[in-house]
gemmi code that builds the backbone of each chain (N, CA, C; Angstrom):
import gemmi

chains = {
    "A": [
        ("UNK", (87.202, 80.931, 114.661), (88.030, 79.912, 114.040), (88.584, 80.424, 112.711)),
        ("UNK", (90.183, 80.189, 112.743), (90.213, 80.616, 111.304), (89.949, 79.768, 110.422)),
        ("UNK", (90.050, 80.883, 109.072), (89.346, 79.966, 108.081), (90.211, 79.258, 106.976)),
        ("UNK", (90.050, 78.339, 106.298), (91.332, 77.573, 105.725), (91.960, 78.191, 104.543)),
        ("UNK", (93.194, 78.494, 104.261), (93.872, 78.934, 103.536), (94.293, 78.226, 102.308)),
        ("UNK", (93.846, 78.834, 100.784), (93.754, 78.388, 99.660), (94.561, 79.543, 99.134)),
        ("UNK", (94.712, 79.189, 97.794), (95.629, 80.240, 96.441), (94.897, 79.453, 95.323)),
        ("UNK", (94.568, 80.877, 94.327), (95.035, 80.210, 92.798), (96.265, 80.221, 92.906)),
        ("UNK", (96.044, 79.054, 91.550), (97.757, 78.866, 90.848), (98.672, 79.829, 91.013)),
        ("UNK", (98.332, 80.607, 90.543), (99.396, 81.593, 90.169), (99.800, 82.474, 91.246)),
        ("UNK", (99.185, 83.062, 92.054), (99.197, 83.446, 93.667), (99.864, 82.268, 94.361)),
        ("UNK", (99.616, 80.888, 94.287), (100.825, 80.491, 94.865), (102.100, 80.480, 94.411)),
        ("UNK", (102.136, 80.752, 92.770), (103.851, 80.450, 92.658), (104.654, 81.776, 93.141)),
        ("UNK", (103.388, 82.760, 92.813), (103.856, 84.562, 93.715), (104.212, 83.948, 95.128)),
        ("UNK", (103.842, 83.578, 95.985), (103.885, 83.118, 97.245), (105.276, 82.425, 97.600)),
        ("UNK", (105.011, 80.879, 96.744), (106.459, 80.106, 96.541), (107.861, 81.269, 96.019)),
        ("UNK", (107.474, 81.937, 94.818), (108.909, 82.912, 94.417), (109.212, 83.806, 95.725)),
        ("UNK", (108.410, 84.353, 96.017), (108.906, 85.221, 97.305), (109.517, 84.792, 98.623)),
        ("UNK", (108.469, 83.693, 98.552), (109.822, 82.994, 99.915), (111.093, 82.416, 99.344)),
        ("UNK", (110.922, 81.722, 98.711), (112.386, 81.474, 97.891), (113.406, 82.699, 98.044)),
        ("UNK", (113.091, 83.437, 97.697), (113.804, 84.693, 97.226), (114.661, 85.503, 98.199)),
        ("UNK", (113.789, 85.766, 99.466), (113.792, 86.995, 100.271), (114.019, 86.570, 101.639)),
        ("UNK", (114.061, 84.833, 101.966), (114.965, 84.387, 102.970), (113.827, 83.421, 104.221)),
        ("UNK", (114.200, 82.966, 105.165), (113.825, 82.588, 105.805), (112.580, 83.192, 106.956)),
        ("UNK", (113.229, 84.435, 107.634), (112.728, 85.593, 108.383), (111.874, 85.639, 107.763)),
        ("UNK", (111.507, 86.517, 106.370), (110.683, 86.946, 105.406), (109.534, 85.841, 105.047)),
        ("UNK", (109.670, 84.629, 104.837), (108.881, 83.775, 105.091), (108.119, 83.441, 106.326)),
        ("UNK", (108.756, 83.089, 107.597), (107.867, 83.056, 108.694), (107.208, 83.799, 108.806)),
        ("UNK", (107.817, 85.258, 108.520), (106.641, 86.541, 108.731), (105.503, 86.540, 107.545)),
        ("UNK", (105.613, 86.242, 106.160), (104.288, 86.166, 105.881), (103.606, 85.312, 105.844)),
        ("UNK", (104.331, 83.951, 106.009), (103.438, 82.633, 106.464), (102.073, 83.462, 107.642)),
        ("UNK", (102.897, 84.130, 108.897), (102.369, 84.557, 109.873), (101.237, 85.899, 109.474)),
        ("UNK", (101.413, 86.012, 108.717), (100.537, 87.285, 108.079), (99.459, 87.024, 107.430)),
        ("UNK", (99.302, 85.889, 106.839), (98.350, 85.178, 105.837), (97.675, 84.234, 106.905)),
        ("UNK", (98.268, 83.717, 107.693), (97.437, 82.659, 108.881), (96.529, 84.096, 109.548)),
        ("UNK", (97.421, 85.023, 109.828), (96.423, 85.862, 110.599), (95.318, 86.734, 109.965)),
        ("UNK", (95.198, 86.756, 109.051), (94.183, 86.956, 107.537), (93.304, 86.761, 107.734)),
        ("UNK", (93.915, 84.924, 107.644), (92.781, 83.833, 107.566), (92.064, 83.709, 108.809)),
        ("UNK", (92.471, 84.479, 109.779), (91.405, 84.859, 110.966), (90.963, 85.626, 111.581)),
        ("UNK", (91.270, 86.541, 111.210), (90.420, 87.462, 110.694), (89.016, 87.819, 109.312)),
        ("UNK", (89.045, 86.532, 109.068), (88.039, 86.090, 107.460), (86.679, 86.316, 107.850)),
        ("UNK", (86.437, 85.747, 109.174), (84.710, 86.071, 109.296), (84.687, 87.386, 110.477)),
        ("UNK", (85.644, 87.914, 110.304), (85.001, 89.702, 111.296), (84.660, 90.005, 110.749)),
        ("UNK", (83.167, 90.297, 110.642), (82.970, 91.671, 109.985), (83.768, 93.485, 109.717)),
        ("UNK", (83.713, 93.443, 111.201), (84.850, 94.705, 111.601), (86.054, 94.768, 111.511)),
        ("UNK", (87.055, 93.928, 111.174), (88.486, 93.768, 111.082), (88.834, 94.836, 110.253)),
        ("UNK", (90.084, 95.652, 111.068), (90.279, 97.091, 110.001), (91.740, 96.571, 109.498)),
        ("UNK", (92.066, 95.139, 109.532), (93.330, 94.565, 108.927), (93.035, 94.854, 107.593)),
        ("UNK", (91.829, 94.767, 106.902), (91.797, 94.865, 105.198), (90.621, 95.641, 104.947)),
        ("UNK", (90.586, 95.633, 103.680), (89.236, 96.488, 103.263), (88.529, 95.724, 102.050)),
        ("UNK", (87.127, 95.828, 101.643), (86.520, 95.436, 100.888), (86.985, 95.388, 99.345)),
        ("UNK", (86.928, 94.993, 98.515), (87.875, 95.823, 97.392), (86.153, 96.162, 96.465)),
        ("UNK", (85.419, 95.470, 96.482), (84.128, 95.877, 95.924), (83.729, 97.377, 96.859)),
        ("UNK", (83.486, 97.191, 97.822), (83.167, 98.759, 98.339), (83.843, 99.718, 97.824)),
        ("UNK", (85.497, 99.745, 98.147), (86.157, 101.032, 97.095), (85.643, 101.135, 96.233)),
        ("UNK", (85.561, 99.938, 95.198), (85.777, 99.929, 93.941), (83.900, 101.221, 93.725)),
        ("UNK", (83.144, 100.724, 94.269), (81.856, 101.506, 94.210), (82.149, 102.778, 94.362)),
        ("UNK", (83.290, 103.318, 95.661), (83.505, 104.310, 96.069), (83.950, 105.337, 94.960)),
        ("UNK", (84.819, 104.228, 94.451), (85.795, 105.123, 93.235), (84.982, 105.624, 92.181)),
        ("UNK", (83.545, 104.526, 91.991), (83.056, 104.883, 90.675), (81.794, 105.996, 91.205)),
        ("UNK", (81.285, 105.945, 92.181), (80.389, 107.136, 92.567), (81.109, 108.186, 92.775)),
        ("UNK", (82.116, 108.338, 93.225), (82.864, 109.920, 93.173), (83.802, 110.310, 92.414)),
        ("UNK", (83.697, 109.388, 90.793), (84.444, 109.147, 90.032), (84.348, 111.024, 89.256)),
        ("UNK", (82.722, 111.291, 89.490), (82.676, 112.733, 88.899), (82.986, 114.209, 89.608)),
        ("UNK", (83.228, 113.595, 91.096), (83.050, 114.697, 91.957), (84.462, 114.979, 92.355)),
        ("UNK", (84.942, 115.500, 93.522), (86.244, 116.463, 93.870), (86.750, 115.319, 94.232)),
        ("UNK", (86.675, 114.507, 94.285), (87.617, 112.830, 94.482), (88.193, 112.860, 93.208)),
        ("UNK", (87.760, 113.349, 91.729), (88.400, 112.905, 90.965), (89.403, 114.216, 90.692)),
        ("UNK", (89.723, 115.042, 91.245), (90.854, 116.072, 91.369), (91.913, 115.095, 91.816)),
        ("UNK", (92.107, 115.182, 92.961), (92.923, 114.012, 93.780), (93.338, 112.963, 93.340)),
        ("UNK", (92.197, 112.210, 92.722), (92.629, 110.550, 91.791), (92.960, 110.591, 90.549)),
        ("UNK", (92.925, 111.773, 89.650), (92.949, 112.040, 88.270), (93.459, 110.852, 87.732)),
        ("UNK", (94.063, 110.243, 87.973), (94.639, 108.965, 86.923), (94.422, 108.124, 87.704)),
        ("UNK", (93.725, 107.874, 88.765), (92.869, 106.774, 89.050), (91.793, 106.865, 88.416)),
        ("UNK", (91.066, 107.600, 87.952), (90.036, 107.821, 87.651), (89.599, 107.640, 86.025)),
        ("UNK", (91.035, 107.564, 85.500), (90.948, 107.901, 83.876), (90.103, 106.726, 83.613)),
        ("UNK", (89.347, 106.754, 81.745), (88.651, 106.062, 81.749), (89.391, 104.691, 81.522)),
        ("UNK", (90.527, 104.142, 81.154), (91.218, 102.658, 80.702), (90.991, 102.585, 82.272)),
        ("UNK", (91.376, 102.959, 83.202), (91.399, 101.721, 84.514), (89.734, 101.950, 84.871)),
        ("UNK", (88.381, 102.843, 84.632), (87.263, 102.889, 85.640), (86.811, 101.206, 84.311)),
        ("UNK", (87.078, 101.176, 83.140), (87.045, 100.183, 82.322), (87.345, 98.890, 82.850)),
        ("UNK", (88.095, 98.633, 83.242), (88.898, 97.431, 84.180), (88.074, 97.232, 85.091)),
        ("UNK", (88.259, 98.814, 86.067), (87.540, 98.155, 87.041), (86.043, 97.977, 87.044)),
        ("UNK", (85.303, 98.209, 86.190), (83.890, 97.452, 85.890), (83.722, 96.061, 85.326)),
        ("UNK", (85.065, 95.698, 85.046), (84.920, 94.586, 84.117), (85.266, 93.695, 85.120)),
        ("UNK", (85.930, 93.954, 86.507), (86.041, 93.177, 87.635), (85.161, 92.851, 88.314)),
        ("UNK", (84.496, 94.015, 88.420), (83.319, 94.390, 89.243), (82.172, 93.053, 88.779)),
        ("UNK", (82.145, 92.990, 87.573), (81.499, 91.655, 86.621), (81.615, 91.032, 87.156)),
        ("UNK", (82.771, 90.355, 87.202), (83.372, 89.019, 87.479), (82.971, 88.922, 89.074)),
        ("UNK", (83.236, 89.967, 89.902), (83.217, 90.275, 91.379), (81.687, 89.664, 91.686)),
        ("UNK", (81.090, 90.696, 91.270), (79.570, 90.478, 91.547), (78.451, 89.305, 90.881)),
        ("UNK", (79.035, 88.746, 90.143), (78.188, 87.758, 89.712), (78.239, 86.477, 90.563)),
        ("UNK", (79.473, 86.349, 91.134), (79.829, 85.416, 92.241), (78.591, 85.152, 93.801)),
        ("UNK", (77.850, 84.782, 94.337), (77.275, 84.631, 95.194), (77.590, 84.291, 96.166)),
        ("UNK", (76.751, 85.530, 96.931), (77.187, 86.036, 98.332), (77.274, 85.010, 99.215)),
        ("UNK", (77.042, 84.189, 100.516), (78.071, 85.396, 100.891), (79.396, 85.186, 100.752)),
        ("UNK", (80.206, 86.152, 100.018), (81.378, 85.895, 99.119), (81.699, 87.441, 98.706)),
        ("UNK", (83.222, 87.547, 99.467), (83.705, 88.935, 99.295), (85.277, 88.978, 99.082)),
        ("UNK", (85.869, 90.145, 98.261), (86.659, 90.120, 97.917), (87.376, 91.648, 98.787)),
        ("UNK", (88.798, 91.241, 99.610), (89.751, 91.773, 100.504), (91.083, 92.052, 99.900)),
        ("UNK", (91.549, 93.325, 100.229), (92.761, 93.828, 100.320), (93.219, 94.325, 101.375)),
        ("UNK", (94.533, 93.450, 101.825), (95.646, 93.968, 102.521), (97.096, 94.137, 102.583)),
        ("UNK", (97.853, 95.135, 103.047), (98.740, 95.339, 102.800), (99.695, 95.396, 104.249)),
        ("UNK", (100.993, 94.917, 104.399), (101.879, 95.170, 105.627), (103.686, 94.589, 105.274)),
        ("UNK", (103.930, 95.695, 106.411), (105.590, 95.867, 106.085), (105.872, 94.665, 106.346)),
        ("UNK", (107.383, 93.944, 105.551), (108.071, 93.304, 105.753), (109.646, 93.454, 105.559)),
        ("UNK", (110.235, 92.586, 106.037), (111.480, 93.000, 106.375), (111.926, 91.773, 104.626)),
        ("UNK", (112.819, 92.080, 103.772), (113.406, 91.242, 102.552), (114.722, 90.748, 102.933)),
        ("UNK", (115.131, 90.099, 103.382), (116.430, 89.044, 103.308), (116.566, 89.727, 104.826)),
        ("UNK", (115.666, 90.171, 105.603), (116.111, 89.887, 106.906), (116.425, 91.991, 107.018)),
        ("UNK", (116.081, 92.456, 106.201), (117.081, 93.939, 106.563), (116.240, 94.963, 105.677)),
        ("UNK", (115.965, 94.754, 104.284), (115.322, 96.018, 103.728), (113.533, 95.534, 104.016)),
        ("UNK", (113.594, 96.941, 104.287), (111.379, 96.997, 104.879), (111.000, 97.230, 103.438)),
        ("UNK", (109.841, 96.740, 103.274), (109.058, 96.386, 102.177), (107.525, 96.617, 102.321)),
        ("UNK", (106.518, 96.726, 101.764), (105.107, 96.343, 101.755), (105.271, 94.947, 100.810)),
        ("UNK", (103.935, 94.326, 101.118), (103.719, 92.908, 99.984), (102.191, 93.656, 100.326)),
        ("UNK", (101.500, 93.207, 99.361), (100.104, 93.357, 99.070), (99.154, 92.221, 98.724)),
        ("UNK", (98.145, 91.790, 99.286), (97.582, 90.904, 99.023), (96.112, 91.189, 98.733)),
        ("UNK", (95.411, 90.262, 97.409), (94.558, 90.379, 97.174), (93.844, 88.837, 97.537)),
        ("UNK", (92.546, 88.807, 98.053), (92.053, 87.370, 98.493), (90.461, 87.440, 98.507)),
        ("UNK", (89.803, 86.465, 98.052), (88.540, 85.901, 98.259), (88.085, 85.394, 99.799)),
        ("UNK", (87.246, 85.648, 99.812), (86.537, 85.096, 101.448), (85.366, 84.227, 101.042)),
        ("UNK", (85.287, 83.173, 101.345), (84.317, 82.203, 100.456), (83.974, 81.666, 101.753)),
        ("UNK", (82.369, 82.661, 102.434), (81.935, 81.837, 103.895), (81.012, 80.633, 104.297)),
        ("UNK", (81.033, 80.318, 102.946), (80.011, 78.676, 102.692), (81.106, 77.895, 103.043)),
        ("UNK", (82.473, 77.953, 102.486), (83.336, 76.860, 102.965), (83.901, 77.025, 104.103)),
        ("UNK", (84.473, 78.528, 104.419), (85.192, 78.725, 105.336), (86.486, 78.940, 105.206)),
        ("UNK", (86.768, 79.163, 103.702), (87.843, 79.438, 102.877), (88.348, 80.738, 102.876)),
        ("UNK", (89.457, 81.185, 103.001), (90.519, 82.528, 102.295), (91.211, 82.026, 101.069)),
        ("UNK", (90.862, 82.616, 99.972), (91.445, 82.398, 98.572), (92.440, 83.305, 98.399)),
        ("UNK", (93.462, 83.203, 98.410), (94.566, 84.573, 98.052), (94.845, 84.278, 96.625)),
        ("UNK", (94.754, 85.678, 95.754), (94.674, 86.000, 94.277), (95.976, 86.251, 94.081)),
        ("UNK", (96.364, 87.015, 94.881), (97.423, 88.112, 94.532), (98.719, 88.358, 95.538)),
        ("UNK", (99.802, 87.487, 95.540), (100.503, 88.512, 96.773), (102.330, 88.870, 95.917)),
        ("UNK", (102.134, 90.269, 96.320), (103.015, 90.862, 95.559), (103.410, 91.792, 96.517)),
        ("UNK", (104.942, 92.410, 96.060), (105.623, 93.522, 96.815), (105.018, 94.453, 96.287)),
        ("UNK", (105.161, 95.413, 97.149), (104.167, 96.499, 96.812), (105.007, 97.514, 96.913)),
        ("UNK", (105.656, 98.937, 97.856), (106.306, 100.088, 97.848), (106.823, 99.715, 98.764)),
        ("UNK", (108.952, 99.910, 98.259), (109.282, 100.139, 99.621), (109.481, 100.876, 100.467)),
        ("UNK", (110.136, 100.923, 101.109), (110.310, 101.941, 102.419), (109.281, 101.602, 103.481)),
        ("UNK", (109.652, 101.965, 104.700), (108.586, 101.497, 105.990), (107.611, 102.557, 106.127)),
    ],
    "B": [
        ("UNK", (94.453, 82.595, 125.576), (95.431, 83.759, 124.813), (95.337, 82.563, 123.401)),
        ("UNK", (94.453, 83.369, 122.172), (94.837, 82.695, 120.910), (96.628, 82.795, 120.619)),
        ("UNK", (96.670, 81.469, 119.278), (98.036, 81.447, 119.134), (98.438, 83.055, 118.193)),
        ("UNK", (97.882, 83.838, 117.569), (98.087, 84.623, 117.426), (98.296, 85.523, 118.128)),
        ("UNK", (98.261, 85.396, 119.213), (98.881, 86.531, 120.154), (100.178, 86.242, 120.623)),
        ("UNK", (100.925, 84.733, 120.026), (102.174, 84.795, 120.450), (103.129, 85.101, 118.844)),
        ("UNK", (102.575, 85.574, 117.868), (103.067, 85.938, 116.689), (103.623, 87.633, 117.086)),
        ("UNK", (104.518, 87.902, 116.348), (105.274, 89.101, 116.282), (104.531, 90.224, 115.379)),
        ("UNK", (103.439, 89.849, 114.393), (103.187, 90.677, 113.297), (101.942, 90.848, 114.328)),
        ("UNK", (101.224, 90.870, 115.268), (100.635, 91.051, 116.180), (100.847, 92.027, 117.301)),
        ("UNK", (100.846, 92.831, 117.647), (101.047, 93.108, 119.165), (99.977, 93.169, 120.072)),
        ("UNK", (99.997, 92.369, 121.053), (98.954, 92.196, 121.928), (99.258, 92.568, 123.294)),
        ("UNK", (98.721, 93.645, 123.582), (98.600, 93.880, 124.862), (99.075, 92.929, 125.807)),
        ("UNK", (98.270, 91.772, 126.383), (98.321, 91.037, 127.049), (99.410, 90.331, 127.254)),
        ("UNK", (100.276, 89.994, 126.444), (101.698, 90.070, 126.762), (102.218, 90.590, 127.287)),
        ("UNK", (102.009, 92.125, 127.638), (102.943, 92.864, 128.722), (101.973, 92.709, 129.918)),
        ("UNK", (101.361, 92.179, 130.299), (100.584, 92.290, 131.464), (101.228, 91.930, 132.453)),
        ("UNK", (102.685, 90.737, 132.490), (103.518, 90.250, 133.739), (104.050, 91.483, 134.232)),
        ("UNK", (104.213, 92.796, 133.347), (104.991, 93.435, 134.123), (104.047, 94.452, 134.954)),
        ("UNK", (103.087, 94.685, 135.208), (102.084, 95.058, 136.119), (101.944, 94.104, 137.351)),
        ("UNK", (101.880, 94.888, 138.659), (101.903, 94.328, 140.027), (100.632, 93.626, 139.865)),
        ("UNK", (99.105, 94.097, 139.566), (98.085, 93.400, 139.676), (96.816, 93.417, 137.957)),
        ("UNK", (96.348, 92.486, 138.219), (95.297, 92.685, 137.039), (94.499, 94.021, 136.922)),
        ("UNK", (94.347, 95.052, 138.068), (93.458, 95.876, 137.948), (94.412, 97.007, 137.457)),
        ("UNK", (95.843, 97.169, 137.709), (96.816, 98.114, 137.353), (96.838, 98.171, 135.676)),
        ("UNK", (96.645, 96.598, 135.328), (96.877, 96.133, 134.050), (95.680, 96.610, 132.854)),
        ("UNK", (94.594, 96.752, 133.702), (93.308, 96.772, 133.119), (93.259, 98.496, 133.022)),
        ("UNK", (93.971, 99.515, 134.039), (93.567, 100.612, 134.035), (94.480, 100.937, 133.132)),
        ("UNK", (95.848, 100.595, 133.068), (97.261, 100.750, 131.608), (95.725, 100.520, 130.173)),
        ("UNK", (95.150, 99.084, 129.863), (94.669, 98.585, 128.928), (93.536, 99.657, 128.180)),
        ("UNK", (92.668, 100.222, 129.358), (91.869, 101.622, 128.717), (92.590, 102.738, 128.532)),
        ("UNK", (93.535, 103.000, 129.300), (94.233, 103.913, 129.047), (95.014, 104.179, 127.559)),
        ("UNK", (95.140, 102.898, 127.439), (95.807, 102.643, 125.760), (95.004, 103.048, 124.937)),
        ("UNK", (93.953, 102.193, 124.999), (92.724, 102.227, 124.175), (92.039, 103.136, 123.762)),
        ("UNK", (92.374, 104.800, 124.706), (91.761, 106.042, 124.765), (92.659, 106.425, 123.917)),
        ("UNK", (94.132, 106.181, 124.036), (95.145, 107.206, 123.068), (95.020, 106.581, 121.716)),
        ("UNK", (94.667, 105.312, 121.342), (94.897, 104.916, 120.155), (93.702, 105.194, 119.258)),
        ("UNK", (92.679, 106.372, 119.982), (91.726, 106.858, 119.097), (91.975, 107.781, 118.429)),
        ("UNK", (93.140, 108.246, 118.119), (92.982, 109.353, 117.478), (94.314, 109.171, 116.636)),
        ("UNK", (94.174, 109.656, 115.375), (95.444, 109.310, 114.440), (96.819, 109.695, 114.851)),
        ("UNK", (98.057, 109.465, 114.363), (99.273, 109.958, 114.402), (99.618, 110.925, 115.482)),
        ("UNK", (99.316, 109.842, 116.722), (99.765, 110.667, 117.808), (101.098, 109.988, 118.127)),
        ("UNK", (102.317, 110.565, 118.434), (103.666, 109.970, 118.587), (103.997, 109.048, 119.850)),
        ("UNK", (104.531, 107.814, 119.665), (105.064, 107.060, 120.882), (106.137, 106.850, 121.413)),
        ("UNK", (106.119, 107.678, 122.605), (107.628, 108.558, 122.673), (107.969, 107.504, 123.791)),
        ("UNK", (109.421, 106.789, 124.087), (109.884, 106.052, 124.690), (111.361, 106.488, 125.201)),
        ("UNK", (111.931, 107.008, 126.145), (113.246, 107.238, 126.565), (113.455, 108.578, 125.755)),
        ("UNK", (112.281, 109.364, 125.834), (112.865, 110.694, 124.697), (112.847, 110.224, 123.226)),
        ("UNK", (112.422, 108.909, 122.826), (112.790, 108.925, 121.487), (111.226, 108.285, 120.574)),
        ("UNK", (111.194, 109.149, 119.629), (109.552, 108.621, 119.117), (110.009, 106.983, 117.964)),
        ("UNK", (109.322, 106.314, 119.193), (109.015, 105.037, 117.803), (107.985, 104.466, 117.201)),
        ("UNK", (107.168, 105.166, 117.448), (106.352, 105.065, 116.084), (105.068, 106.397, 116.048)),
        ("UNK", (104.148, 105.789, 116.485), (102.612, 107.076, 116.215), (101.697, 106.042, 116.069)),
        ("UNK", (100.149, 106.487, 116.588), (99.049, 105.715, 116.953), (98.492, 105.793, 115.347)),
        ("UNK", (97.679, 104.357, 115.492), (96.757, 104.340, 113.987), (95.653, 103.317, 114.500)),
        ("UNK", (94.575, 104.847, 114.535), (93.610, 104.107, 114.651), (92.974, 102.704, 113.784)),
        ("UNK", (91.911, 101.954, 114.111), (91.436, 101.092, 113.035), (90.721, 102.253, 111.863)),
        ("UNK", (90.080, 103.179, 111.783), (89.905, 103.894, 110.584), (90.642, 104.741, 109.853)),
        ("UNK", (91.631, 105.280, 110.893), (92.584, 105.215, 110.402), (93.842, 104.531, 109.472)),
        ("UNK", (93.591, 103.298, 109.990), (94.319, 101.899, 109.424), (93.641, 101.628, 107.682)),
        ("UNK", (92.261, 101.715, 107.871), (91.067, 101.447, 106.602), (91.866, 102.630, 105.685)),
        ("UNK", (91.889, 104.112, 106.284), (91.742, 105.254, 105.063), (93.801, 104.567, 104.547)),
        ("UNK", (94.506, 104.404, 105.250), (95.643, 103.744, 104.926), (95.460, 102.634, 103.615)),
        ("UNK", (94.853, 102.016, 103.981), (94.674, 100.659, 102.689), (94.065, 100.982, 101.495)),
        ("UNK", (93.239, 101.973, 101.562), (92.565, 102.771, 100.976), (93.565, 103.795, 99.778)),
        ("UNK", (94.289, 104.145, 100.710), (95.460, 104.878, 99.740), (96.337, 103.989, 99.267)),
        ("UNK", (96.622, 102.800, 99.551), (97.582, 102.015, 99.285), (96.995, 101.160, 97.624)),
        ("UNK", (95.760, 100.934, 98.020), (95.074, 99.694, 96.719), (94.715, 101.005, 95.961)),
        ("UNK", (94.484, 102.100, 96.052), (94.562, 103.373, 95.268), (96.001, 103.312, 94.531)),
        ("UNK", (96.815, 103.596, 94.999), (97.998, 104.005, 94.720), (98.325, 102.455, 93.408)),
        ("UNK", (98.568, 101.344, 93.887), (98.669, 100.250, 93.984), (97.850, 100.714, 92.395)),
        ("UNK", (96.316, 100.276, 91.828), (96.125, 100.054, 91.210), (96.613, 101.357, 89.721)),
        ("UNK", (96.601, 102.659, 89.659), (96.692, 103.070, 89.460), (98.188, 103.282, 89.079)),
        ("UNK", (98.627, 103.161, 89.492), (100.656, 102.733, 88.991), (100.241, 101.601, 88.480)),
        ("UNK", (99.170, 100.164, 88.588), (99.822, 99.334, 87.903), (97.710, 99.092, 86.981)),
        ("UNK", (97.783, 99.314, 86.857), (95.927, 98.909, 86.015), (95.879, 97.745, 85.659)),
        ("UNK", (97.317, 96.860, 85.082), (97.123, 95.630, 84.519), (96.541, 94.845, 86.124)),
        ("UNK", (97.145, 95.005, 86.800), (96.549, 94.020, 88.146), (95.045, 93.827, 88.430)),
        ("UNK", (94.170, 94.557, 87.895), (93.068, 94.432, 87.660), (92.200, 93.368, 86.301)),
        ("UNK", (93.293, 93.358, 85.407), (93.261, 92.196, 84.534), (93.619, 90.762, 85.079)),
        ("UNK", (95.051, 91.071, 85.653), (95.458, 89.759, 86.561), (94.172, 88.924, 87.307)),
        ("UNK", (93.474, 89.744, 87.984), (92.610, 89.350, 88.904), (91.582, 88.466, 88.349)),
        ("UNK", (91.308, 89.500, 87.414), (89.923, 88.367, 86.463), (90.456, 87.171, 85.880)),
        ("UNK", (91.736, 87.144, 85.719), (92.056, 86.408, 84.838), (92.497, 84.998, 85.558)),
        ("UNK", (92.658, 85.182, 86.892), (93.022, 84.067, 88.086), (91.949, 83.773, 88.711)),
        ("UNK", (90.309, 84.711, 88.704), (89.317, 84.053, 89.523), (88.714, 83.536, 88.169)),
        ("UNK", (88.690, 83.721, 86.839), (88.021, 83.038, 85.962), (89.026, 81.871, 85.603)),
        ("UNK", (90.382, 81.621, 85.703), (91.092, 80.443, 84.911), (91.795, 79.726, 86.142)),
        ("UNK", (92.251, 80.347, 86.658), (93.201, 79.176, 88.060), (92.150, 78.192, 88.436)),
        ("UNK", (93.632, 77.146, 88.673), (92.754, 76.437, 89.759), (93.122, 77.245, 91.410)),
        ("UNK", (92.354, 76.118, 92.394), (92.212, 76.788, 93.579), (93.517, 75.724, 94.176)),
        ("UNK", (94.393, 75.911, 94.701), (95.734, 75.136, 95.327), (95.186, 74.879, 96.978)),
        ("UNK", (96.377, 74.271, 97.468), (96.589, 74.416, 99.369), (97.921, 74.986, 98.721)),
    ],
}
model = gemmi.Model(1)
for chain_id, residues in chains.items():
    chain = gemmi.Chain(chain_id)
    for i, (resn, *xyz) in enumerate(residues, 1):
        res = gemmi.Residue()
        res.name, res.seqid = resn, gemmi.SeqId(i, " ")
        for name, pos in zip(("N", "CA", "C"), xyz):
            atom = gemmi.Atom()
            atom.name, atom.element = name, gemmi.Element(name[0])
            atom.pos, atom.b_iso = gemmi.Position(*pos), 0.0
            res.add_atom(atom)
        chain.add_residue(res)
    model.add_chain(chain)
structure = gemmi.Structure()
structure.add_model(model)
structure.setup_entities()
């Protein structure tokens, strides 16, 4: 069953501006993208998104090793700063309660391909998807 | 057939199944898929012409992976954003 679809504030007016904006098409499709999210919320296995606490661990345990060749400015210390200070906020929250990122192409006024990116809470006491974040992300397909 | 399988941002197999003579033709196409889509960026060649390439599901993961990489790192403030909407927003429909 999916699970019911919520926003903070501000993730919805991201939500509201973008459909406004980018047309009709562009709306059904992420209306349709966010319903299918939201059911995907209690798979465990769903490779639609990824944990953002697991990376975030990932990033900081191989923050010293040959990962940080590759990530060099992922890695610098102003963002591993941030991201501990999320990690706070992340983890003090009680389980079971996890925080998801996903990302997928869309088409903008019907013609240019896009990514949007979404950041969202999974809250499985209620049965809730919280979306934080949904933003364009890189274009090109 | 969930209603998500009649969405477009979906592709579900089972939709093409009318065009198979029987369920067992359909079922041997369905593993057959399932074997090629194990392995990354293999090309899906149609009339001579490639439209797209296979992605596996871990494949799909190391994808998102580079993306919320990429993603945070071009932008670091979004990591402020975040705290700043699960500690002050309210929660909407």
């Amino acid at each position: 069953m999916a699970y019911e679809i919520k926003y903070y504030s501000t993730a919805k007016k991201e939500l509201v501006y973008l459909c406004e904006t980018y047309g009709q098409t562009f709306t059904a499709e992420l209306t349709e993208w966010l319903k299918f999210l939201a059911a995907e919320a209690n798979k465990k296995d769903s490779s639609a998104s990824i944990d953002v606490l697991e990376f975030f661990d990932d990033v900081e345990r191989l923050s010293d090793t040959s990962w940080k060749k590759q990530w060099e400015r992922f890695c610098n210390a102003t963002l591993l700063e941030k991201l501990r200070a999320i990690k706070v906020v992340l983890t003090k929250r009680c389980p079971p309660w996890e925080m998801r990122y996903s990302s997928a192409h869309f088409r903008l006024l019907g013609q240019i391909p896009h990514e949007v990116d979404a950041f969202y809470m999974i809250d499985h006491t209620k049965h809730q998807i919280i979306f934080a974040r949904i933003a364009l992300g890189d274009g090109g397909a | 057939m969930s209603d998500l399988t009649q969405q477009h941002r979906v592709i579900n197999l089972d939709s093409f199944k009318h065009f198979f003579p029987s369920d067992d033709a359909f079922n041997q196409f369905g593993q057959a898929f399932v074997q090629a889509m194990e392995f990354d960026f293999r090309p899906i060649v149609h009339n001579d012409r490639i439209i797209g390439s296979t992605l596996s599901a871990e494949g799909t993961k190391e994808v998102l992976y580079g993306r919320i990489a990429k993603r945070i790192s071009e932008k670091p403030e979004i990591l402020d954003e975040l705290v700043d909407r699960i500690e002050n927003d309210d929660i909407v429909d």
